[in-house]
N, C-alpha and C positions, 0 to 999 in steps of 0.2 A: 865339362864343368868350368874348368877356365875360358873357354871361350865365350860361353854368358857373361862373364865378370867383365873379361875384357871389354865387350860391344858395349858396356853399361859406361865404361870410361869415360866417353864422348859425351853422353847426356849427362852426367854427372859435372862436369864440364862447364856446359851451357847453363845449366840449373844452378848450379852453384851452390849444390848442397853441401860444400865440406867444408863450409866455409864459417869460422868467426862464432858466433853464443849458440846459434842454431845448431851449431858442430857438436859444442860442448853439451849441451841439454841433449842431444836429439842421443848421444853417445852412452848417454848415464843407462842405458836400457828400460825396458817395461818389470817392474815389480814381478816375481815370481808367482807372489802371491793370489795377484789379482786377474793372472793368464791363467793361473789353475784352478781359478774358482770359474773363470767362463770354461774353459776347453775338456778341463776334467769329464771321463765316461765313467758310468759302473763300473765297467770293466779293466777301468786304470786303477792301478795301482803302486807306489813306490818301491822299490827294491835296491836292495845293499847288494851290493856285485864288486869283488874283487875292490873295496875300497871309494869305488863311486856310487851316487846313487841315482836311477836311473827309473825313469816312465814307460811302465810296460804295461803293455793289454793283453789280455788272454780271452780267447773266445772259442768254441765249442765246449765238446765235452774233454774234462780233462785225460781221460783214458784211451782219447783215440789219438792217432797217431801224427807225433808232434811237426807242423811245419814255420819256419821262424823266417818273417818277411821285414829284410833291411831295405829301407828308403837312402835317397841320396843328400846329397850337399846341398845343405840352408835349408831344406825339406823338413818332414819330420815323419811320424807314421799315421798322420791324418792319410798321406798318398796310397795308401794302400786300402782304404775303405772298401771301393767294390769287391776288390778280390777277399778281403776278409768278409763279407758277408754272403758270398757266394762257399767259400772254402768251409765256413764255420758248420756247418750241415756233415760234413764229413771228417774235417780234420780237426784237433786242437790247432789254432791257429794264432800265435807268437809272435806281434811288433813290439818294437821297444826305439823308444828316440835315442840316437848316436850320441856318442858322448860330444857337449857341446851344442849340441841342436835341442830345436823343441822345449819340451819341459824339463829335461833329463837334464842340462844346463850343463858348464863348464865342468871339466873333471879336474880334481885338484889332483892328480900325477902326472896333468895333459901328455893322455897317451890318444894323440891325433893323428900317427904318421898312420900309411893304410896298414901295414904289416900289423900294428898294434891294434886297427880300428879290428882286422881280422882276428887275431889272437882273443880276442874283449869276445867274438861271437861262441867259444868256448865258456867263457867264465861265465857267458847269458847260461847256456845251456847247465852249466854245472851249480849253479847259484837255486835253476828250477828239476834238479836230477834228472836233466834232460842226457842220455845215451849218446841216442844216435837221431836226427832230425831229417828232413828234408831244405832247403834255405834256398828260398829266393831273395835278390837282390836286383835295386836298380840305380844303376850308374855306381858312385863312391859305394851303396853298399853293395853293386854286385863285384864290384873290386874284391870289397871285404869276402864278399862269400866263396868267388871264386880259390881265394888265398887260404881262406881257411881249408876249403875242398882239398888241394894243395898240399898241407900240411898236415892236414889231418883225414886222411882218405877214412879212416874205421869209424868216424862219427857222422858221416854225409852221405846221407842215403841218397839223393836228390838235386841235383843245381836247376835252378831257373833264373837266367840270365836277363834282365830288361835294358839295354843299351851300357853294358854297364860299363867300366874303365878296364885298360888293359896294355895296351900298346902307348910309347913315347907320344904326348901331345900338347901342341902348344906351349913349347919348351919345356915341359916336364919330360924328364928321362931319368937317368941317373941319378939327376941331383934335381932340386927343384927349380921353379920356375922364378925368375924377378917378380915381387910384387908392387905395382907401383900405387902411389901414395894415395890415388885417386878410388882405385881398388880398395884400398883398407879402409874408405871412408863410405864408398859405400856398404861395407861388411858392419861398419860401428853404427849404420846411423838406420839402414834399407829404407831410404825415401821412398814414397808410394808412388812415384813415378818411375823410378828403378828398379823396382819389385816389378810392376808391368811390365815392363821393357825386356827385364830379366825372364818373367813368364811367359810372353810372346815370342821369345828366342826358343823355348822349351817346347812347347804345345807348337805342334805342326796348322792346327787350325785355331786363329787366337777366338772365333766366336765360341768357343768351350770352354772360355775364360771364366769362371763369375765373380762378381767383386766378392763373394763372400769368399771366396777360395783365396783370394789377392791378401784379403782381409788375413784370413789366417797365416799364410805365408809371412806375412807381413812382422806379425805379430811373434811367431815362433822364431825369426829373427832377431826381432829387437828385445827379445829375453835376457835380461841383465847378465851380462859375463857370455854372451853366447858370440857378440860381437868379436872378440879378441879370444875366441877359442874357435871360430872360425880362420878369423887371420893366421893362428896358427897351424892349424889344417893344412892351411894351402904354404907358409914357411913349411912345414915335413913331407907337401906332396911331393912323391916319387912316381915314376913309373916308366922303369927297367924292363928289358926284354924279356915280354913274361913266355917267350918261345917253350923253351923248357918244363916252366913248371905247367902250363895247359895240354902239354904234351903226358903228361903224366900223369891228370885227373884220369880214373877212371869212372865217376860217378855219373850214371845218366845224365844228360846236361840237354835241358830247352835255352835258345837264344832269341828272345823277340826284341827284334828291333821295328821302329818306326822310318817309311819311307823318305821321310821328313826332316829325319835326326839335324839341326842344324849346329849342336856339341860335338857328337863324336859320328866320326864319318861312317856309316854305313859298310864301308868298305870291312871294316876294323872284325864288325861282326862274321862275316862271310869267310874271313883269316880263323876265325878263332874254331867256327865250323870245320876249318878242313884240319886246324893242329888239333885238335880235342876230338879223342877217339871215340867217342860216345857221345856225342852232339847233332841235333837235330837245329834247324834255323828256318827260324818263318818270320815275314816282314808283313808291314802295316801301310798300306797307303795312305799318305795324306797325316799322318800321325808322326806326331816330333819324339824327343826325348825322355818322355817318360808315359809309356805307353801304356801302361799300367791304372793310369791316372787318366789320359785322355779316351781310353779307348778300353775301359776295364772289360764291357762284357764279352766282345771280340778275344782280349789277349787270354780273359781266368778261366772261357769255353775251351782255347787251348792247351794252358798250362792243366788244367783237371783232365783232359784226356792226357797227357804228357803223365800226370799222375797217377791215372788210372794202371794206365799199363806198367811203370816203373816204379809207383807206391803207393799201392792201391789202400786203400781207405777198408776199414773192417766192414766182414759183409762183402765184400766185391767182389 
């Protein structure tokens, strides 16, 4: 995740977008209102959760067996489309935008750091009298989901891993990483040349790019207040030796990673296979960061057999 940010520095840079009345206008965000009159589905709906209020889709049947799919950083849960419409056939199937991201917007207790983004995937579930779930994540939310898994071994039937965070990077460790000023101005403003650059870094192959997708990106971005609830995401990102606590999931756990990943190193996933005692790891040629999104019907034919056999869908 930082490592997109960073690469965007330089062209940010050159461009000069952070600069002077364009800074200040381009800063003020896109109206709430008029990103939830385009982007709004049926199946969205608003929800009060623990004090925030947040943009969630539900799809199948609601009686079948629930699984809850967290997107990553500046993302939202348009990313997860194919898999929800492959999944919805069999599972109640659960995105919700992060607090901060998307439609979901800034949370007024800004609880951004990961541990709390993890914590918030509890009060999803108990807000919808959700038990026990399955949760897939990719990237910041496979942080989340993995942590939650972690914490709450009796509610997590299920991990499916998409590149997600884990181990110290790009000087997040312990404490969080410097964020320089050039960085926070692309977070306030996501020029459409920085969104590109940023999505080219992400997607292993950039012709699977489409401007409408850019478009959206773009847009779930520049959502007023999302800007500087971003910034602060990444002031409380941590990421501490997570040795121990992956060591102590016991919950079946799939790991897809992309061949491609040019975020988080490939390596990271192949570590996390051999500390997590019930993990399986399969990679993607040619496929970047979010493999879910580039490469849906490849990774959701895996993740549904992954599910078949460790939470099989009623009927199976």
């Amino acid at each position: 995740m930082k490592k997109i940010l960073v690469s965007i520095i330089a062209l940010l840079v050159i461009l000069g977008a952070a600069a002077g009345i364009a800074y200040w206008r381009a800063s003020q965000g896109a109206p709430a209102s008029s990103l939830e009159t385009q982007y709004l589905q049926p199946a969205d709906r608003f929800l009060d959760v623990a004090g925030a209020r947040i943009r969630i889709r539900e799809e199948g049947e609601p009686t079948s067996l629930p699984i809850i799919l967290i997107h990553g950083f500046t993302h939202s849960l348009e990313t997860w489309d194919g898999w929800a419409n492959a999944l919805k056939s069999d599972y109640r199937v659960i995105r919700y935008d992060l607090l901060g991201h998307g439609l979901t917007g800034p949370d007024p207790k800004e609880r951004y750091a990961p541990e709390e983004r993890a914590a918030f995937i509890g009060d999803v579930m108990d807000a919808l009298q959700i038990e026990h779930a399955a949760i897939a994540g990719n990237s910041l939310g496979g942080l989340a989901a993995w942590r939650f898994a972690a914490n709450n071994p009796d509610r997590t039937e299920a991990l499916v891993l998409v590149s997600p965070g884990a181990y110290p990077l790009n000087g997040a460790g312990d404490e969080p990483a410097e964020i320089p000023a050039a960085m926070k101005a692309y977070l306030m403003t996501a020029p459409e040349a920085g969104v590109r650059a940023s999505a080219e870094i992400i997607y292993g192959d950039d012709e699977k790019i489409t401007d409408a997708r850019l478009a959206s990106m773009r847009d779930m971005m520049r959502r007023e207040g999302n800007g500087e609830a971003m910034i602060r995401s990444l002031e409380e990102f941590t990421l501490p030796d997570p040795t121990a606590a992956l060591a102590g999931i016991e919950a079946p756990t799939l790991i897809l990673w992309g061949e491609e990943d040019a975020v988080i190193p490939i390596a990271q996933g192949r570590t996390m296979e051999e500390t997590m005692p019930n993990a399986q790891f399969i990679s993607y040629p040619g496929v970047g960061h979010a493999a879910q999104e580039e490469a849906p019907e490849a990774t959701v034919a895996d993740a549904m057999a992954f599910l078949a056999k460790h939470y099989p869908a009623k009927g199976e």
